[in-house]
PyMOL Python script that loads the backbone (N, CA, C, O; Angstrom):
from pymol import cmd

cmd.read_pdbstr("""\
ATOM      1  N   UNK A   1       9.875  -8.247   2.062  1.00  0.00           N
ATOM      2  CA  UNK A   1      10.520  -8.262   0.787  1.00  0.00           C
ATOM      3  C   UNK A   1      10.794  -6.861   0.271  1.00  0.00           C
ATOM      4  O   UNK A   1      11.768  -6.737  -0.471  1.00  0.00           O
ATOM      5  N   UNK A   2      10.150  -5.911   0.528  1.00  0.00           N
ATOM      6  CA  UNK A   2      10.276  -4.538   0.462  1.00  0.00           C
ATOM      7  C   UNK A   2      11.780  -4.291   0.943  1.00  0.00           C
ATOM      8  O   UNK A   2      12.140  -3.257   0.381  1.00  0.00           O
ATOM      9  N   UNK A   3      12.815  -4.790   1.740  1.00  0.00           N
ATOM     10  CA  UNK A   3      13.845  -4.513   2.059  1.00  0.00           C
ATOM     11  C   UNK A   3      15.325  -4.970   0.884  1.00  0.00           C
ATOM     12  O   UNK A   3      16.523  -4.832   1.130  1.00  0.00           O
ATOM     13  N   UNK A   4      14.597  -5.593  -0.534  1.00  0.00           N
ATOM     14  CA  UNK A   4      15.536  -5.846  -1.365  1.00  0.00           C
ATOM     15  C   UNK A   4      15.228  -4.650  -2.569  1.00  0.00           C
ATOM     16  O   UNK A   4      14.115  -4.127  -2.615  1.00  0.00           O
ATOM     17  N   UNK A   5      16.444  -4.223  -3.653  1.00  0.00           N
ATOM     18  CA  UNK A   5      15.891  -3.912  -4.522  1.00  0.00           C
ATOM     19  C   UNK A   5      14.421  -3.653  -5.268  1.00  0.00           C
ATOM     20  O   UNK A   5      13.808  -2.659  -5.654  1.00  0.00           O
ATOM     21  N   UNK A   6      14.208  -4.996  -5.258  1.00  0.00           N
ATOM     22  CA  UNK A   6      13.398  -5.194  -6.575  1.00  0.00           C
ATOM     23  C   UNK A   6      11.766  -4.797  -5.815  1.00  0.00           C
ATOM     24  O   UNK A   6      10.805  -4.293  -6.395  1.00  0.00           O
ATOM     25  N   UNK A   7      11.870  -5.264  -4.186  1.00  0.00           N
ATOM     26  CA  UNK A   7      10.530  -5.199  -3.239  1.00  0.00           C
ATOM     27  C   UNK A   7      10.295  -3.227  -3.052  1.00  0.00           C
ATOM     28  O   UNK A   7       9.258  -2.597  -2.842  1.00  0.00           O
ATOM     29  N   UNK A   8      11.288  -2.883  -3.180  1.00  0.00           N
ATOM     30  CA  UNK A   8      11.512  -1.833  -3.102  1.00  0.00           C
ATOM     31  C   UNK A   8      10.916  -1.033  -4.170  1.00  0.00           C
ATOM     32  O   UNK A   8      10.106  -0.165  -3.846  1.00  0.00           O
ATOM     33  N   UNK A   9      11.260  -1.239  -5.608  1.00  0.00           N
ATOM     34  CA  UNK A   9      10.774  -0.806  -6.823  1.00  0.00           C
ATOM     35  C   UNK A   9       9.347  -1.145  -7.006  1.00  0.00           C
ATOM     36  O   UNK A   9       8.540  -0.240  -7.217  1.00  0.00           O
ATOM     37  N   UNK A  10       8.974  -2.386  -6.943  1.00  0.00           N
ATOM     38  CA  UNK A  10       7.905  -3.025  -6.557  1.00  0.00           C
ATOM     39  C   UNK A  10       6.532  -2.375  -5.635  1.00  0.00           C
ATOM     40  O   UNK A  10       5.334  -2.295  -5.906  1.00  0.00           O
ATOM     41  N   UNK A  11       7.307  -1.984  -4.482  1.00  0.00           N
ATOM     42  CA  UNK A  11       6.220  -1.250  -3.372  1.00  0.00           C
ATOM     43  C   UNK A  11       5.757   0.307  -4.073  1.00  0.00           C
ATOM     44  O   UNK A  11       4.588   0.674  -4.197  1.00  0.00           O
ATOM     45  N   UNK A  12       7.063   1.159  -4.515  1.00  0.00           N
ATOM     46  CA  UNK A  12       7.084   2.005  -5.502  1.00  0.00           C
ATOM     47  C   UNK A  12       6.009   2.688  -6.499  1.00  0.00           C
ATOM     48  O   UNK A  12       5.416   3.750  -6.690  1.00  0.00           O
ATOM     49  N   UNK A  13       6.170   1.202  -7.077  1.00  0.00           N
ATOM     50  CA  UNK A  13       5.042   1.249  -8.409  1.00  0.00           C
ATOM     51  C   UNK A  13       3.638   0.991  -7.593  1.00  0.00           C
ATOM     52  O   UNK A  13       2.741   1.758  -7.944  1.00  0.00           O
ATOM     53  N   UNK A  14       3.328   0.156  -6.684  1.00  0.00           N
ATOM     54  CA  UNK A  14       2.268  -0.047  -6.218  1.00  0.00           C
ATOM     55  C   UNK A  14       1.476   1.417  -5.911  1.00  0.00           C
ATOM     56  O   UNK A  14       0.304   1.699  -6.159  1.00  0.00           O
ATOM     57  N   UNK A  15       2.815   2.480  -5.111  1.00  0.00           N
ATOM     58  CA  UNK A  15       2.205   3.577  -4.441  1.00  0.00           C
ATOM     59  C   UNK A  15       1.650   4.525  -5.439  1.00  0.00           C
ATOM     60  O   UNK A  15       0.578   5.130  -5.441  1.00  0.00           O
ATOM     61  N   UNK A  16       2.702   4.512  -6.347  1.00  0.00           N
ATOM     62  CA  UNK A  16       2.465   5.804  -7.197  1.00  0.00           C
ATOM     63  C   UNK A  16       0.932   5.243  -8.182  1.00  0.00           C
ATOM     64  O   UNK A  16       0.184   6.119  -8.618  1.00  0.00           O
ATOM     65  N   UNK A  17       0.654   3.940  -8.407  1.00  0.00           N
ATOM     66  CA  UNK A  17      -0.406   3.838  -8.499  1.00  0.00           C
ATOM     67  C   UNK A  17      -1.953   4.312  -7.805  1.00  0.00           C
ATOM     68  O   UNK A  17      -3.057   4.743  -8.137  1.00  0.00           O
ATOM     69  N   UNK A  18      -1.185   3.910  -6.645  1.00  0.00           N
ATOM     70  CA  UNK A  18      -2.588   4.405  -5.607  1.00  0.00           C
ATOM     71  C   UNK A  18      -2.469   5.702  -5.637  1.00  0.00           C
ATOM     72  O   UNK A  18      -3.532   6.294  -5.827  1.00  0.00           O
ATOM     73  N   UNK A  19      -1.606   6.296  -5.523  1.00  0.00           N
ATOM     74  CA  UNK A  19      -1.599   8.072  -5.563  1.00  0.00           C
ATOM     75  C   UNK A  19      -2.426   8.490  -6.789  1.00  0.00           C
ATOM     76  O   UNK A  19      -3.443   9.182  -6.762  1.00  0.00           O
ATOM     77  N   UNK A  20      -1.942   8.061  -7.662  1.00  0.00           N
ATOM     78  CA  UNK A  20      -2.265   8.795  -9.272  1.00  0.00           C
ATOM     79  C   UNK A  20      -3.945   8.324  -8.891  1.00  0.00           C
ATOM     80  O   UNK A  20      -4.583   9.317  -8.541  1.00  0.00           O
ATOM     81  N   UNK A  21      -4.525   7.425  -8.888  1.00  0.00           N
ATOM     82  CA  UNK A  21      -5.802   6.747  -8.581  1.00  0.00           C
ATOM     83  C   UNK A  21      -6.650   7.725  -7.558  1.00  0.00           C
ATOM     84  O   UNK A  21      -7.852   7.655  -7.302  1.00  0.00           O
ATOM     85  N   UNK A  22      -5.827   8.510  -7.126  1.00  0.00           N
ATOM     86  CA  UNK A  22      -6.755   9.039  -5.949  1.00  0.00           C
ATOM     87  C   UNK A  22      -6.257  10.501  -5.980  1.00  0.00           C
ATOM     88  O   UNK A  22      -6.410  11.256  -5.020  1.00  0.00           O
ATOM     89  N   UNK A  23      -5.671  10.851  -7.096  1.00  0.00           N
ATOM     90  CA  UNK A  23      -5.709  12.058  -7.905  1.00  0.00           C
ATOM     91  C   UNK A  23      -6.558  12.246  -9.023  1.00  0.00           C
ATOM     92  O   UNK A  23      -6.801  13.392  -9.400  1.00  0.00           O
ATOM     93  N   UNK A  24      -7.140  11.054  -9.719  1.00  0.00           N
ATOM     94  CA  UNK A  24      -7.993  10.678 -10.476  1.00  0.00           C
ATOM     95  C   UNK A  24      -9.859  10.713  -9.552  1.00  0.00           C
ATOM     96  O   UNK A  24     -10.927  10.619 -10.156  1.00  0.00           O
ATOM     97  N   UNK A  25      -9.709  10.851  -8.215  1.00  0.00           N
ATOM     98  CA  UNK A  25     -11.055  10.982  -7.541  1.00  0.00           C
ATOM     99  C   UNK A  25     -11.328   9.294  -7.495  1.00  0.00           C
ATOM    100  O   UNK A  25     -12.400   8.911  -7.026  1.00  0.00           O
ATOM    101  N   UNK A  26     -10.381   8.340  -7.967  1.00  0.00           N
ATOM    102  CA  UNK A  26     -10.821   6.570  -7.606  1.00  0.00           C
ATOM    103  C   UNK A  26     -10.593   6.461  -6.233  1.00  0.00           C
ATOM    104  O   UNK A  26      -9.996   7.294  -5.551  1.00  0.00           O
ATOM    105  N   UNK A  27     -11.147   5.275  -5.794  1.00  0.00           N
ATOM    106  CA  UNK A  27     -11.006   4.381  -4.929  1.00  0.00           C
ATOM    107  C   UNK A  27     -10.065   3.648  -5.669  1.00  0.00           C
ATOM    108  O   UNK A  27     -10.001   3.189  -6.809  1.00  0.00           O
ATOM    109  N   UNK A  28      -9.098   3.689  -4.307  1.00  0.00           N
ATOM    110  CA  UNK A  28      -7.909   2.621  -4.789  1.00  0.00           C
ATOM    111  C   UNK A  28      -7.844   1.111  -4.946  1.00  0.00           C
ATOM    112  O   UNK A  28      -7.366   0.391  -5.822  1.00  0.00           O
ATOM    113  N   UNK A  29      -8.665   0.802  -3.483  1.00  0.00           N
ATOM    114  CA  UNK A  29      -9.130  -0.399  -3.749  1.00  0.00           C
ATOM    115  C   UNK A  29      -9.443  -1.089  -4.786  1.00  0.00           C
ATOM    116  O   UNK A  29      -8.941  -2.026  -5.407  1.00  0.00           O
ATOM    117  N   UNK A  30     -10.749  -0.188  -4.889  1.00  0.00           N
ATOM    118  CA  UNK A  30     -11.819  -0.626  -5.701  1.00  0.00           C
ATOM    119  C   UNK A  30     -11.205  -0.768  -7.175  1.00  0.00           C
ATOM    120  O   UNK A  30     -11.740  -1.568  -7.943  1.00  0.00           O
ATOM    121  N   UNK A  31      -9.787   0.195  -7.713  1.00  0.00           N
ATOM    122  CA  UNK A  31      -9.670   0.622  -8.553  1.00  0.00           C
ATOM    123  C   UNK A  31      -8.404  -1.160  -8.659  1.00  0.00           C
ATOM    124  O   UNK A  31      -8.413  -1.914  -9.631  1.00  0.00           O
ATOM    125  N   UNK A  32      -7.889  -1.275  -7.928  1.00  0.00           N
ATOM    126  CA  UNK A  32      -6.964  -2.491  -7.645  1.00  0.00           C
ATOM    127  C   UNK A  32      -7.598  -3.605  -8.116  1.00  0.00           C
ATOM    128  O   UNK A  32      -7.255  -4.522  -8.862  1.00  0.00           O
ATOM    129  N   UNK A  33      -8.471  -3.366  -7.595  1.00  0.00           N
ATOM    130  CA  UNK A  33      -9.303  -4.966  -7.655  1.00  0.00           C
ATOM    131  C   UNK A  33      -9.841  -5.194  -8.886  1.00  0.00           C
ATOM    132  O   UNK A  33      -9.929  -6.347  -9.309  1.00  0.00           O
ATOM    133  N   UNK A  34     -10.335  -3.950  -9.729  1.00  0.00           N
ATOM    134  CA  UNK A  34     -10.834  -3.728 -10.658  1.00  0.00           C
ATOM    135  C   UNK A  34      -9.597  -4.136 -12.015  1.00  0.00           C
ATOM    136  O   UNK A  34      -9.929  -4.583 -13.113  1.00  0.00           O
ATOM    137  N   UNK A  35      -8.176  -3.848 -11.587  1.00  0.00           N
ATOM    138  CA  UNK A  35      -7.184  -3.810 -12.638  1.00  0.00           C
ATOM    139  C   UNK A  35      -6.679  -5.326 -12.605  1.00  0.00           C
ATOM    140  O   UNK A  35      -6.162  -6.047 -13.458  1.00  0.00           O
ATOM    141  N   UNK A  36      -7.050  -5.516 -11.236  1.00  0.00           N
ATOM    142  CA  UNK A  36      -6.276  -7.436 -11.083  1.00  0.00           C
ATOM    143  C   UNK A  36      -7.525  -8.454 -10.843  1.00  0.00           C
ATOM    144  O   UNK A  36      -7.509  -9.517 -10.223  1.00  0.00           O
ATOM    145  N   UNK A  37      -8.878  -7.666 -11.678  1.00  0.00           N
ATOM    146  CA  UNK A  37     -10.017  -8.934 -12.598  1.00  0.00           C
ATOM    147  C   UNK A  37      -9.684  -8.669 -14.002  1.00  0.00           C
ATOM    148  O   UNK A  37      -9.789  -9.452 -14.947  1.00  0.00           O
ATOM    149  N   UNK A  38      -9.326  -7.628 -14.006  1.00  0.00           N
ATOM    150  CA  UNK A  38      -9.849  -7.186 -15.551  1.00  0.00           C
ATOM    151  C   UNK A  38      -8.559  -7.320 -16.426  1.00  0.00           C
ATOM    152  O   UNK A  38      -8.856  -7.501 -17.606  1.00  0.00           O
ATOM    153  N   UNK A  39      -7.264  -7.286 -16.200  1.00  0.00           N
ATOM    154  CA  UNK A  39      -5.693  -7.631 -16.730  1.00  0.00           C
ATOM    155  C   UNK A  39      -5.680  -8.906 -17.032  1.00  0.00           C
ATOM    156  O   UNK A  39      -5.318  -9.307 -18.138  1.00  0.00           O
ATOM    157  N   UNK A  40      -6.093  -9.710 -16.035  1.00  0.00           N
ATOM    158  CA  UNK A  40      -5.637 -11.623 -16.622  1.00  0.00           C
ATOM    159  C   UNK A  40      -6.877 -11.680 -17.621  1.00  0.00           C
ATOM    160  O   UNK A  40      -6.261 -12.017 -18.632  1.00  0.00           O
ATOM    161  N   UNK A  41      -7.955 -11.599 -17.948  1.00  0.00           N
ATOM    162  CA  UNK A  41      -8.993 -11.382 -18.870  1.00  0.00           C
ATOM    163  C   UNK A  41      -7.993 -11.064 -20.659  1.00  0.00           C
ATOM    164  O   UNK A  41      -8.163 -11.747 -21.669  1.00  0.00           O
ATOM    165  N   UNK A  42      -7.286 -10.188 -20.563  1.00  0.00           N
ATOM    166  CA  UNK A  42      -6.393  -9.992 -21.424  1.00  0.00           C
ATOM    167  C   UNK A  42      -4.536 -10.244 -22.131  1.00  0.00           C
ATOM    168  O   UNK A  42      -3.725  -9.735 -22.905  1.00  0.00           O
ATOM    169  N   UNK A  43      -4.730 -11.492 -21.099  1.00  0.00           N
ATOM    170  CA  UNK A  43      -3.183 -11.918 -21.145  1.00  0.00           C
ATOM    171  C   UNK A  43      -2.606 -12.696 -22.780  1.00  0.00           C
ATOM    172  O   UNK A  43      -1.418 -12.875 -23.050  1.00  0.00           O
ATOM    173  N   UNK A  44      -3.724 -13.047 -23.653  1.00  0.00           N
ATOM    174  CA  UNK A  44      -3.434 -13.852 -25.157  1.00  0.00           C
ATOM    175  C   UNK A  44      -3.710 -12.594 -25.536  1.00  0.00           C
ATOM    176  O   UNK A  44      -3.999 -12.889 -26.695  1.00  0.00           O
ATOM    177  N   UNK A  45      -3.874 -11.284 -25.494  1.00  0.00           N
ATOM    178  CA  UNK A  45      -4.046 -10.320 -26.481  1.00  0.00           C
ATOM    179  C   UNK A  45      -2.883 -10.242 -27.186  1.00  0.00           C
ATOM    180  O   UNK A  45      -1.798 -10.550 -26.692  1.00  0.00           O
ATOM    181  N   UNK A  46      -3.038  -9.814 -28.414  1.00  0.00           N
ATOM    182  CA  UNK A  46      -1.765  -9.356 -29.179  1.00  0.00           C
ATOM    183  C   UNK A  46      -1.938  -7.590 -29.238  1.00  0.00           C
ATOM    184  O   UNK A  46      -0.980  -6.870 -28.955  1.00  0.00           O
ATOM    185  N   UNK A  47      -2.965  -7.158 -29.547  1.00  0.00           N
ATOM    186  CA  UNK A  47      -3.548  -5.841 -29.746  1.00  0.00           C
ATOM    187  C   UNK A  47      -3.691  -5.276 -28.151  1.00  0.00           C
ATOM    188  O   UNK A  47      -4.669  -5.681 -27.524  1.00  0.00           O
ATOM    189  N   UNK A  48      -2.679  -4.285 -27.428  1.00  0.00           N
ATOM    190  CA  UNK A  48      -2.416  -3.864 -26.184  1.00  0.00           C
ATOM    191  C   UNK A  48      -3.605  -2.498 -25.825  1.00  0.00           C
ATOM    192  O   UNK A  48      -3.413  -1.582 -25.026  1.00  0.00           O
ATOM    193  N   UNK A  49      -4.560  -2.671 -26.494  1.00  0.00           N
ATOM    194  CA  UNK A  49      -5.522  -1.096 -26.824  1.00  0.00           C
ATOM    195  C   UNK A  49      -6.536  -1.404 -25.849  1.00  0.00           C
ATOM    196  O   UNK A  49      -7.548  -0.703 -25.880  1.00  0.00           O
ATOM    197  N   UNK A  50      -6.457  -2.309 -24.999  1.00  0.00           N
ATOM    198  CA  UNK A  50      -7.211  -2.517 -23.837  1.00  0.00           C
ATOM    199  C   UNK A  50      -6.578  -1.660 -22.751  1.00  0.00           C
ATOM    200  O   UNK A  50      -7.137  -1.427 -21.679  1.00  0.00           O
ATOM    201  N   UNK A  51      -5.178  -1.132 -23.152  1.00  0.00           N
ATOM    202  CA  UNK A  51      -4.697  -0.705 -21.521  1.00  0.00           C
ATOM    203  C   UNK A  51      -5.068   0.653 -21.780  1.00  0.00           C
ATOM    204  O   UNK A  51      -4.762   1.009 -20.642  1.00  0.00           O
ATOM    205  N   UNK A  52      -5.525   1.866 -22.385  1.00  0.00           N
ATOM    206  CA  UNK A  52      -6.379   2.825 -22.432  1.00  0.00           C
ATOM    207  C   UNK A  52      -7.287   2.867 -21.618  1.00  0.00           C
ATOM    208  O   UNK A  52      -7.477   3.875 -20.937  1.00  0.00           O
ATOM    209  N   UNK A  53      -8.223   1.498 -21.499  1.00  0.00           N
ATOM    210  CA  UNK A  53      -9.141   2.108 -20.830  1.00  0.00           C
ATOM    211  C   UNK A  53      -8.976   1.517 -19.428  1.00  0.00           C
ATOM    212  O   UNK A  53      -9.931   1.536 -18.652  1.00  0.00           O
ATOM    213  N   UNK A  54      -7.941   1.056 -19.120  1.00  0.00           N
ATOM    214  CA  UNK A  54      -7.593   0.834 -17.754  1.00  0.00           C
ATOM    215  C   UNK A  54      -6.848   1.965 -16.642  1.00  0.00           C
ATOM    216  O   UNK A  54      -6.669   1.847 -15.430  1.00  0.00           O
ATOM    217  N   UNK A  55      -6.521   3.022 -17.517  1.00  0.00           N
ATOM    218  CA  UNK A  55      -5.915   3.899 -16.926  1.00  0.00           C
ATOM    219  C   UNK A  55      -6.549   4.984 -15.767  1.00  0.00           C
ATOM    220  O   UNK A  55      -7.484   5.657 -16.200  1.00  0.00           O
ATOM    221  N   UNK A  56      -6.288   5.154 -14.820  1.00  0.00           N
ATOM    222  CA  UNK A  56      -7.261   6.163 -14.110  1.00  0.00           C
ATOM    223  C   UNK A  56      -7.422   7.199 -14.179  1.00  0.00           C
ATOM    224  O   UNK A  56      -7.450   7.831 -13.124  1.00  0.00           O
ATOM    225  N   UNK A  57      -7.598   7.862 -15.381  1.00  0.00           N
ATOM    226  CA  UNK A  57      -8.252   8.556 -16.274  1.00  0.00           C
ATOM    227  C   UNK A  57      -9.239   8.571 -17.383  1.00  0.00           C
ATOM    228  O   UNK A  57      -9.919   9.476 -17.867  1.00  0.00           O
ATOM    229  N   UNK A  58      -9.116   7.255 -17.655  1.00  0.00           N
ATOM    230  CA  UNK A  58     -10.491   7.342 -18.414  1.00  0.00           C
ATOM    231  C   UNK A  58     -11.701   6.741 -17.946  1.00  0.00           C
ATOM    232  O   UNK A  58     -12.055   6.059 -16.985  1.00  0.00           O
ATOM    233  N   UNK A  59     -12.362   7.395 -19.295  1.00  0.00           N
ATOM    234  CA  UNK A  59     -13.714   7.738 -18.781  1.00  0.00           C
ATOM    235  C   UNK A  59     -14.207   6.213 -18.599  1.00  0.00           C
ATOM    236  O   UNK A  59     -15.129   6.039 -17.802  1.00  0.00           O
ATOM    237  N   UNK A  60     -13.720   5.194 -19.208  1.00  0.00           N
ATOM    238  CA  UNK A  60     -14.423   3.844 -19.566  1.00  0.00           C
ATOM    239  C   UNK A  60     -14.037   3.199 -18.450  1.00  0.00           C
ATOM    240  O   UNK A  60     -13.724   2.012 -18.543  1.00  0.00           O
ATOM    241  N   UNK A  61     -13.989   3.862 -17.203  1.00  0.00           N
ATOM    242  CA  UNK A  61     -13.516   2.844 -15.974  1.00  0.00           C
ATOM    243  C   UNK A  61     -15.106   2.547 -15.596  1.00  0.00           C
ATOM    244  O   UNK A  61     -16.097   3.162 -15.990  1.00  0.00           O
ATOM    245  N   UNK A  62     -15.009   1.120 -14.480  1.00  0.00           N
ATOM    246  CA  UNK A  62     -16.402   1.006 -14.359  1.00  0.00           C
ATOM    247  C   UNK A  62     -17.018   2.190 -12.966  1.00  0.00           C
ATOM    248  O   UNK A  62     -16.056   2.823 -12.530  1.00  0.00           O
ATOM    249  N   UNK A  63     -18.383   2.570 -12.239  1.00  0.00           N
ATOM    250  CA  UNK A  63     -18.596   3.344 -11.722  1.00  0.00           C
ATOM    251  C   UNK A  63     -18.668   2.838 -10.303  1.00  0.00           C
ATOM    252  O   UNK A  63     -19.338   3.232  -9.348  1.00  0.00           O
ATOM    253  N   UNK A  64     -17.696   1.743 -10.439  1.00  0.00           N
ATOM    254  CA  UNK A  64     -17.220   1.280  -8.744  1.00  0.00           C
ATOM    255  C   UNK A  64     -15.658   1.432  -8.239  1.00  0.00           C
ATOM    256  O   UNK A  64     -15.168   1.085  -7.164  1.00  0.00           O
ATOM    257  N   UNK A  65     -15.106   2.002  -9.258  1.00  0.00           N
ATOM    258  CA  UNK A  65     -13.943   2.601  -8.685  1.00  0.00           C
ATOM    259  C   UNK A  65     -13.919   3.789  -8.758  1.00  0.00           C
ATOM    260  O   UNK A  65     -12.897   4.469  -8.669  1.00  0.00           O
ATOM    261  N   UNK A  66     -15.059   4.207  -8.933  1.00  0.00           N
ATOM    262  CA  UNK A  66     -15.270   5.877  -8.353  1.00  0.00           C
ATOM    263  C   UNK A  66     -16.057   5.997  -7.638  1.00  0.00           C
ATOM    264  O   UNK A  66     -16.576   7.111  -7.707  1.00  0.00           O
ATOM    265  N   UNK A  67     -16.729   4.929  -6.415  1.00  0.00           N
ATOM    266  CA  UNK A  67     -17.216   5.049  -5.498  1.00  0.00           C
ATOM    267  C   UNK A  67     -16.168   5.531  -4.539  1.00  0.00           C
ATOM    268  O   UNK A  67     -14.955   5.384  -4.681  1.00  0.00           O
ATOM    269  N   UNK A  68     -17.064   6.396  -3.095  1.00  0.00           N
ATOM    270  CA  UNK A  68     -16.133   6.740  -2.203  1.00  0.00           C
ATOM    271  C   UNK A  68     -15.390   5.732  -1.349  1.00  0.00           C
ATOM    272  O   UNK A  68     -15.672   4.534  -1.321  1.00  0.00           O
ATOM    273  N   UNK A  69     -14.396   6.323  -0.639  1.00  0.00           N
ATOM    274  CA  UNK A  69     -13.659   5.302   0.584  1.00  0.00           C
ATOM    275  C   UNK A  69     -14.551   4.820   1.611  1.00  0.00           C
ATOM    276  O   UNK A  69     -14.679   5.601   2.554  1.00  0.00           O
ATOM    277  N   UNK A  70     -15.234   3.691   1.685  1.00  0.00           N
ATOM    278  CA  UNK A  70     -16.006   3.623   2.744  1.00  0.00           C
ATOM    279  C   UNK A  70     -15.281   3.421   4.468  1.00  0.00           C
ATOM    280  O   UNK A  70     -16.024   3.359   5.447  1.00  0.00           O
TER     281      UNK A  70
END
""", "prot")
cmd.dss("prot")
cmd.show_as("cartoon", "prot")
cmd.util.cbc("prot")
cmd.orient("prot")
């Protein structure tokens, strides 16, 4: 699917995630897995001040997506 537009934009955003994440000293994984438990947890929010601390930069990430690459 990567060979249409949208798979394309799509794969994109995925990377520059993992990059920024591992410019941040995260595990990408860990940091993935961590954003796709912790996002549907917040889908009836009206108040968006949860995505602060999802960012891979802050400090309020948990201390398993800053474990190393095993």
């Amino acid at each position: 699917m990567i060979d249409t537009i949208n798979g394309a934009k799509a794969s994109a955003i995925i990377y520059s995630i993992a990059e920024t994440a591992k410019a941040n000293k995260l595990n990408p994984f860990r940091y993935f897995e961590y954003l796709l438990t912790e996002i549907p947890e917040h889908m009836d929010d009206k108040d968006l001040s949860f995505i602060e601390d999802l960012l891979p930069w802050s400090e309020n990430l948990p201390d398993i997506c800053r474990q190393k690459m095993e």
